[in-house]
Backbone bond lengths (Angstrom), bond angles and torsions (degrees), N, CA, C in turn:
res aa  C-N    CA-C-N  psi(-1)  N-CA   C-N-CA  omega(-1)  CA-C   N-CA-C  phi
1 X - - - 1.443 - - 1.539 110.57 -
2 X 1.408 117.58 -22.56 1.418 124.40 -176.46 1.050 118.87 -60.14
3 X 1.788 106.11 -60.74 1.158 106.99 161.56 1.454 148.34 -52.96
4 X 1.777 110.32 -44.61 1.401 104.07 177.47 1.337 98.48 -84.60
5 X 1.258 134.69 42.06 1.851 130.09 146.04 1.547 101.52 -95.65
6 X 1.732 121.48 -47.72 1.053 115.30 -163.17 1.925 98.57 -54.74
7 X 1.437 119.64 -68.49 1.388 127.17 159.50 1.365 107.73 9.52
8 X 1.893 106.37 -99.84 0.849 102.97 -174.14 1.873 149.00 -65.67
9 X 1.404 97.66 -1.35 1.154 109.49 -168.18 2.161 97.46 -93.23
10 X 1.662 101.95 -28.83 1.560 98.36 162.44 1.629 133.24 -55.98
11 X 1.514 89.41 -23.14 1.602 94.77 -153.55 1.846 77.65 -111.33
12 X 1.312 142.21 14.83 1.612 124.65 171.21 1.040 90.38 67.71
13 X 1.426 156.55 79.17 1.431 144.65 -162.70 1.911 87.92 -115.03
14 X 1.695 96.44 -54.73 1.665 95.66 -165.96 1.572 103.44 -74.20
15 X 1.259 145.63 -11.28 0.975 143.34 -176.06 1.135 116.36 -47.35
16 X 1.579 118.98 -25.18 0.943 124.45 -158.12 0.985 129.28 -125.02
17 X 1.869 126.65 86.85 1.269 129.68 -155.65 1.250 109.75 94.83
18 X 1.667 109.64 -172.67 1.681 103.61 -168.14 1.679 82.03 -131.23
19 X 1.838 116.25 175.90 1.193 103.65 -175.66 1.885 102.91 -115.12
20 X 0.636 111.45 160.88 1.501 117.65 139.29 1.481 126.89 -7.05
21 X 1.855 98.52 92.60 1.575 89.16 -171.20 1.772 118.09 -64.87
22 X 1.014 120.22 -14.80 1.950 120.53 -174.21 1.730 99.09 -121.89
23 X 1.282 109.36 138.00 1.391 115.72 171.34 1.100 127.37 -81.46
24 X 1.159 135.52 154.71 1.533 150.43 -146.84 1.664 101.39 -107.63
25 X 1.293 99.09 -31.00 1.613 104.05 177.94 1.225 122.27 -110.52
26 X 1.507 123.92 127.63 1.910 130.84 170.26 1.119 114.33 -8.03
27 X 1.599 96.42 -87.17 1.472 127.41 -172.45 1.849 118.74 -68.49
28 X 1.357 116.98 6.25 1.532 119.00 164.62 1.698 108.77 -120.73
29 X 1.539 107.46 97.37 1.504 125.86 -174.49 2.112 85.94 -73.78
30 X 1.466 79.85 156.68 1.714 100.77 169.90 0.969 125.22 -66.04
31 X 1.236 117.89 -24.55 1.582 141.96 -173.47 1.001 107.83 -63.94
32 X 1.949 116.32 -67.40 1.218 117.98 168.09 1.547 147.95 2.69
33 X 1.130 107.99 145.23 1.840 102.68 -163.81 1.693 96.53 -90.33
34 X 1.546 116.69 -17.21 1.531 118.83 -168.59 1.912 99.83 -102.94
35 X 1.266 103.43 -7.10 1.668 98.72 -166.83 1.899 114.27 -61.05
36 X 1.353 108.20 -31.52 1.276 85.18 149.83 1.288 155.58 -82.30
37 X 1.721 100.40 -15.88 1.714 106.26 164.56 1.597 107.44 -60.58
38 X 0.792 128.96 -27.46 1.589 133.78 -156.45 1.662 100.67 -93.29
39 X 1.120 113.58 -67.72 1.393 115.37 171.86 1.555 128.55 -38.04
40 X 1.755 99.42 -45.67 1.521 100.64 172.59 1.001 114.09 -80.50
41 X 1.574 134.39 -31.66 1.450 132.54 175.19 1.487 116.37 -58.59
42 X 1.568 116.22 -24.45 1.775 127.66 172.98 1.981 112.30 -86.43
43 X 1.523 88.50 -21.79 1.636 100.88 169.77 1.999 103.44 -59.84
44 X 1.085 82.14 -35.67 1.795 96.49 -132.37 1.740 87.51 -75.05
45 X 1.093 113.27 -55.74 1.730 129.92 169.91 1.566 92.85 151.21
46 X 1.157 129.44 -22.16 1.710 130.72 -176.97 1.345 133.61 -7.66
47 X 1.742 87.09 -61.90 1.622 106.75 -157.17 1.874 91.49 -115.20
48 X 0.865 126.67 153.42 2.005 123.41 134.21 1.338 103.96 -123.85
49 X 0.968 134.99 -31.73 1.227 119.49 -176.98 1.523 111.38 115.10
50 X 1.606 115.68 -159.63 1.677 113.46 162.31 1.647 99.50 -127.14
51 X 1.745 103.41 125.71 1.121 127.03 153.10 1.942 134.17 -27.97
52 X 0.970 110.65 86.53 1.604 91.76 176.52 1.155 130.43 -93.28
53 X 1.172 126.95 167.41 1.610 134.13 -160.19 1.872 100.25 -51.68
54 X 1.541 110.07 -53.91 1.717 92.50 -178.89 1.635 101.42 -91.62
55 X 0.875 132.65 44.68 1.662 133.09 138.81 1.669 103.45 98.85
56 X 1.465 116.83 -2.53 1.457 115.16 -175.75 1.712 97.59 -89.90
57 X 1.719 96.75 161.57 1.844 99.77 -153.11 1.552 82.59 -122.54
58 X 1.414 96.47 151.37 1.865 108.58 -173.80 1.512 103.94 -132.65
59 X 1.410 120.00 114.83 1.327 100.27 156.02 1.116 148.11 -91.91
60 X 1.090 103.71 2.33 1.701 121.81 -179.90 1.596 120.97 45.25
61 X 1.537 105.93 85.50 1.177 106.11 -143.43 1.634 86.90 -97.36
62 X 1.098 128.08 25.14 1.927 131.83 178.18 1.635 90.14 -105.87
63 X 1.106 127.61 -45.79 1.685 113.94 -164.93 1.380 111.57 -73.18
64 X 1.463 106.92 135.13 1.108 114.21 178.92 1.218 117.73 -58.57
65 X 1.309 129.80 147.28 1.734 154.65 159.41 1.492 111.57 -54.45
66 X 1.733 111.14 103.08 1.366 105.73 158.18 1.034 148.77 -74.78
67 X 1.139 148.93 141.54 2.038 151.75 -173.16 1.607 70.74 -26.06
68 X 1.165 143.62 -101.73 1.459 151.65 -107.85 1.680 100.19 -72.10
69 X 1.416 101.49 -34.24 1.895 119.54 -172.26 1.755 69.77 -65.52
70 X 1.052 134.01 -104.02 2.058 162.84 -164.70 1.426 84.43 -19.38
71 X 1.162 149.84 -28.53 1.241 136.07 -132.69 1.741 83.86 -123.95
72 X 1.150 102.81 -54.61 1.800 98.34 -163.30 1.395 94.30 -79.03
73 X 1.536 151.37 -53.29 1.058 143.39 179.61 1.296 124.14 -44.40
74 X 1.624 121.57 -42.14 1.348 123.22 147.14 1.290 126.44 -64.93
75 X 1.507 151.51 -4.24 0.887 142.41 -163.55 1.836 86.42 -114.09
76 X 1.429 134.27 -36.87 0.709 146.43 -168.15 1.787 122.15 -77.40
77 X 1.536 118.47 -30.37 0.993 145.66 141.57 1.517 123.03 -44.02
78 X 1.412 108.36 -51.97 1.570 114.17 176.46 1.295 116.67 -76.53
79 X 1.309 119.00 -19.18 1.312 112.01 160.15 1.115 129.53 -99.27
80 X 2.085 120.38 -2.07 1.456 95.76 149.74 1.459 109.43 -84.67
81 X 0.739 134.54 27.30 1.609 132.23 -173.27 1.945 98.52 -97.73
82 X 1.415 111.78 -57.10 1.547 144.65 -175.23 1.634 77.68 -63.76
83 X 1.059 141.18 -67.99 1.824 123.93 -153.26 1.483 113.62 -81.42
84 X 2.078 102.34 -19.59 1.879 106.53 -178.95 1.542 96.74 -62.41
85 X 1.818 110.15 -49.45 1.672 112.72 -152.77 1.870 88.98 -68.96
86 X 1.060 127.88 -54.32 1.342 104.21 -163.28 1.811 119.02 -67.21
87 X 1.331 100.41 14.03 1.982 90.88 169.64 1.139 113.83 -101.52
């Protein structure tokens, strides 16, 4: 969760728009100090999370963020950023 706050909070991510009042995932309560990084990043198309066997989605917001997680979320960010400025 650390990370995709640091992310999104570089790139103005929440600035923009409001999120999703109920979460999409179990294990990320509303309460939470990360529930809006998470929410807007599942707003955004970013994140889904991992799928479980009866269909509820977890993001597991304790496991650490891999180069590949850091890599596609930023690369993924810059191009909604690159497709907002050109409309």
């Amino acid at each position: 969760a650390e990370g995709l706050k640091m992310i999104l909070s570089a790139a103005h991510a929440l600035e923009k728009g409001e999120t999703s009042p109920a979460s999409l995932f179990t294990d990320v309560a509303t309460s939470s100090w990360y529930f809006p990084f998470v929410q807007k990043s599942n707003d955004l198309g970013l994140v889904e999370g991992y799928v479980q066997g009866d269909g509820s989605h977890l993001f597991k917001p304790g496991q650490e963020i891999t180069r590949a997680e850091a890599a596609k979320l930023i690369i993924s960010i810059l191009k909604l950023q690159i497709s907002r400025s050109l409309q």
